[in-house]
N, C-alpha and C positions, 0 to 999 in steps of 0.2 A: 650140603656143599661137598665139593670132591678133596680128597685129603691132597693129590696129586694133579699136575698140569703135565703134560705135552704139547709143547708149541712145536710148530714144522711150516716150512717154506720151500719148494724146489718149482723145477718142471713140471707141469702137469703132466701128466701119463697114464695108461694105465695100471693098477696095481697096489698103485699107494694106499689107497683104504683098507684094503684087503691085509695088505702086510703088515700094516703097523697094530690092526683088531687084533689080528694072527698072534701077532709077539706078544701083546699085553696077555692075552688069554691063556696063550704056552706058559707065562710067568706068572698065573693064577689069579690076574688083576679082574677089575668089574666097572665096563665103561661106563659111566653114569651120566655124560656131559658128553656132546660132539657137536663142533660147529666147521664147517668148511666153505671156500671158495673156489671157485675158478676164472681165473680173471682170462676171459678168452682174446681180450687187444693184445694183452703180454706173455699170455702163455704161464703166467705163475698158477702156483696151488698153495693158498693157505690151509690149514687147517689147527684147531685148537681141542685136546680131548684133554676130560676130565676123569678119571679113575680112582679105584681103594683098590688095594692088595687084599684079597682073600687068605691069604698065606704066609702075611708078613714080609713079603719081597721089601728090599730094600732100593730107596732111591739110586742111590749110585750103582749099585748093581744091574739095576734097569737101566742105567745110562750104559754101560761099559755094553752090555750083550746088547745093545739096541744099534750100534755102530753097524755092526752085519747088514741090520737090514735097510740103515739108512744111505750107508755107501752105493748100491747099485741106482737108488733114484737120485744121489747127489744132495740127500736132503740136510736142509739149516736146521737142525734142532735143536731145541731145550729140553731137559725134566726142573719141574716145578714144585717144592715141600710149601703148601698154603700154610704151614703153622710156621713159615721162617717169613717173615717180615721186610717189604722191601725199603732199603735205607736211603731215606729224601734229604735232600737242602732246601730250603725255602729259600728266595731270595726277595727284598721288598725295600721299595722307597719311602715315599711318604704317604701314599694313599691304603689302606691299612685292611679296608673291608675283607678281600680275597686271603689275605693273613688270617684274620680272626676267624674266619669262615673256617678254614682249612684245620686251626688248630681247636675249636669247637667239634668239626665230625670226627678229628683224630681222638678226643678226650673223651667223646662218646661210643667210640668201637666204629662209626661210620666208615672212618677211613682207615681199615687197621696197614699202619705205616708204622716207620721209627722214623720219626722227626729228629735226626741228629745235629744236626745247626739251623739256627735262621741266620741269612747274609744279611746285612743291609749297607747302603751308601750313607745311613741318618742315624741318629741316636734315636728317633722316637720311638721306638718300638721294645726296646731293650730290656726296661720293665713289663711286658707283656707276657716277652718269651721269657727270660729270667721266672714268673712267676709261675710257669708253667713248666719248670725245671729242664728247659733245655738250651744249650748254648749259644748264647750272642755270639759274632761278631759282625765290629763296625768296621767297613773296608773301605773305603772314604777313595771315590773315582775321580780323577782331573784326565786334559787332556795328555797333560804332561807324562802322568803316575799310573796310564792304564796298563800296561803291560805288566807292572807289578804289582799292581791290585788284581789282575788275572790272574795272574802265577799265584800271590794268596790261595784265590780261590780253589784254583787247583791242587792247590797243597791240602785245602781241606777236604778235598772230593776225595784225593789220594788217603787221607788218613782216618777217617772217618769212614771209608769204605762205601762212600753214596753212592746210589746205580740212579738216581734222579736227582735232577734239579727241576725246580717247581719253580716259573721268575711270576708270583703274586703283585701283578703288577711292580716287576721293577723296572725303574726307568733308564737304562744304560743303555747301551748297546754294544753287544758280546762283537767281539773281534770272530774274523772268519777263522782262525785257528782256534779259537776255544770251540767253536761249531762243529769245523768238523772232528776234532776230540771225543767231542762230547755227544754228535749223532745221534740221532734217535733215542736221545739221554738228557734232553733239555727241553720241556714244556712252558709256552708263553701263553695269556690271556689279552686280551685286548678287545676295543670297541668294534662294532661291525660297518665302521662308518667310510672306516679305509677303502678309498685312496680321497674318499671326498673330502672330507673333512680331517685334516692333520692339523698338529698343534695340542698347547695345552688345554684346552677345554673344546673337544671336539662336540660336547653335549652342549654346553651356548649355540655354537658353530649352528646344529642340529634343527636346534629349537628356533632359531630365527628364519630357517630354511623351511619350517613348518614338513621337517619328518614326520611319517606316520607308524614307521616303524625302529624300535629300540632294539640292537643284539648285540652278541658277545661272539667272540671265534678262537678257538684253542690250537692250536697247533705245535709241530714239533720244530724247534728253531733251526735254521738254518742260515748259509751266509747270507743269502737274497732274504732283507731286511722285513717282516712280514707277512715273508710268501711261503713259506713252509706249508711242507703237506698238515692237512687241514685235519683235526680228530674229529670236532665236535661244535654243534654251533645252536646257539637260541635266539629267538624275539623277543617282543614283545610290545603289545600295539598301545599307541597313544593317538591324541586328541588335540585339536585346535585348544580347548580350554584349559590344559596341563601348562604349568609353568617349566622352565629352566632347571631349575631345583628338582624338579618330577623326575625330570627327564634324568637327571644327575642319580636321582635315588633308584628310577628302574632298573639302569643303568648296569648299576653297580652289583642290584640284585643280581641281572641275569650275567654277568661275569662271574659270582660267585658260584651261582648250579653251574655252569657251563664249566667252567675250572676243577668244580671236584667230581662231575662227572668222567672229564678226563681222567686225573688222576687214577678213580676209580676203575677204569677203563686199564689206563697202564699198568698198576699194579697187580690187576688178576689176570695181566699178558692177554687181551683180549682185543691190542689196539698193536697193530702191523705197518710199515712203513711197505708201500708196494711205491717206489720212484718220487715222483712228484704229486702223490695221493695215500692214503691210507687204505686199511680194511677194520674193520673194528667190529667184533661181534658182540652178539648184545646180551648182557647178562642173562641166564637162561632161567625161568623161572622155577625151577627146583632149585634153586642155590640165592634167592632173591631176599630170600631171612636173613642168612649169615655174610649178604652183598648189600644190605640197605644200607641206604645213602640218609639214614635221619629222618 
């Protein structure tokens, strides 16, 4: 895996490749990863490169001389240190599986994160994270109390320096100013059943309807209520003779790959907001050792 990331977004043009190989090579680095797009409806250019310095270059030093050559294409860029850890919120109600999951591949290097708080609306979970030495809190939602059960929250985003919130199944619903806050900074999981089937148990719903197919859909939240640009999505096929419960258990499975595939996705900046869609490039198999997912 690459010790270092470059993420970039602008106009597409020509140039851009050329210029940015150009820099890293003047500054002694060694591409080892390169992924790009060109989205030709919008005219955008993604691209994500992976590199080591041959020579000890420093990150920010490659940040500060790289402006030269980002300014003439207008380019959005990032530099990326893989041995600096991006700082999560977990958020979660009562339903718990996508929690455990998430803090299982973090404890096993799967997901290498810092789990800096879990949020909840419930006490159930409390003893979980506690045992797992990382910070509760219980921030308890009404309609009355939402605006400052936000502001909480944001006060921990604020101090705890979180660049994600993870909502593991949580069941609220984030105000349009925490969204756009929080932009392309807040990932939700949920059933693939939407818009059919709403409600608490859209898996009964499911199963009396005789679905044949179970899935999960990840996206990045926004204020229109489940329709954010889309990261990441699974199935999974069922049967006349599967019960309710089945369908409950698949269910839940494929919410949980589907959730820390995300994650997994975001935290190696692999996963782009292009409008009302995403780009998301796929882990490259030279770096699939130190990117497994468990």
């Amino acid at each position: 895996m690459s010790d270092q990331y470059l993420t970039v977004r602008c106009r597409s043009t020509r140039g851009i490749v050329a210029a940015i190989a150009g820099y890293l090579s003047e500054q002694g680095c060694n591409i080892t990863d390169s992924a790009q797009f060109d989205d030709l409806e919008t005219g955008n250019f993604f691209m994500r490169i992976g590199f080591c310095s041959e020579t000890g270059a420093r990150i920010d030093d490659l940040r500060k001389g790289f402006a030269e050559v980002a300014n003439p294409f207008g380019m959005d860029y990032a530099f990326h240190d893989s041995s600096e850890k991006m700082k999560v919120i977990v958020m979660v109600s009562r339903f718990g599986h996508c929690l455990n999951d998430l803090l299982y591949r973090w404890r096993i290097g799967a997901l290498p994160i810092e789990i800096v708080a879990v949020i909840s609306n419930h006490m159930d979970y409390q003893k979980v994270v506690v045992n797992h030495d990382i910070p509760f809190h219980c921030i308890r939602v009404s309609k009355e109390n939402k605006p400052q059960a936000e502001a909480q929250i944001m006060l921990l985003v604020e101090e705890t320096g979180a660049e994600l919130i993870v909502l593991a199944r949580y069941m609220q619903v984030l105000s349009d100013e925490m969204c756009r806050k929080m932009s392309g900074r807040i990932i939700n999981i949920h059933h693939s059943f939407l818009p059919s089937f709403k409600g608490a148990n859209p898996y009964k719903q499911a199963f009396e309807r005789g679905v044949k197919l179970i899935g999960a859909t990840s996206h990045y939240v926004t204020a229109d209520l489940d329709e954010g640009p889309i990261i990441e999505q699974d199935t999974v096929r069922v049967t006349h003779a599967q019960s309710a419960d089945d369908y409950i258990s698949l269910g839940r499975d494929v919410e949980c790959q589907v959730l820390a595939r995300t994650v997994h996705a975001h935290i190696h900046r692999r996963a782009f907001l292009n409008g009302t869609k995403t780009v998301v490039f796929p882990a490259s198999p030279g770096s699939y050792a130190s990117e497994r997912m468990g």
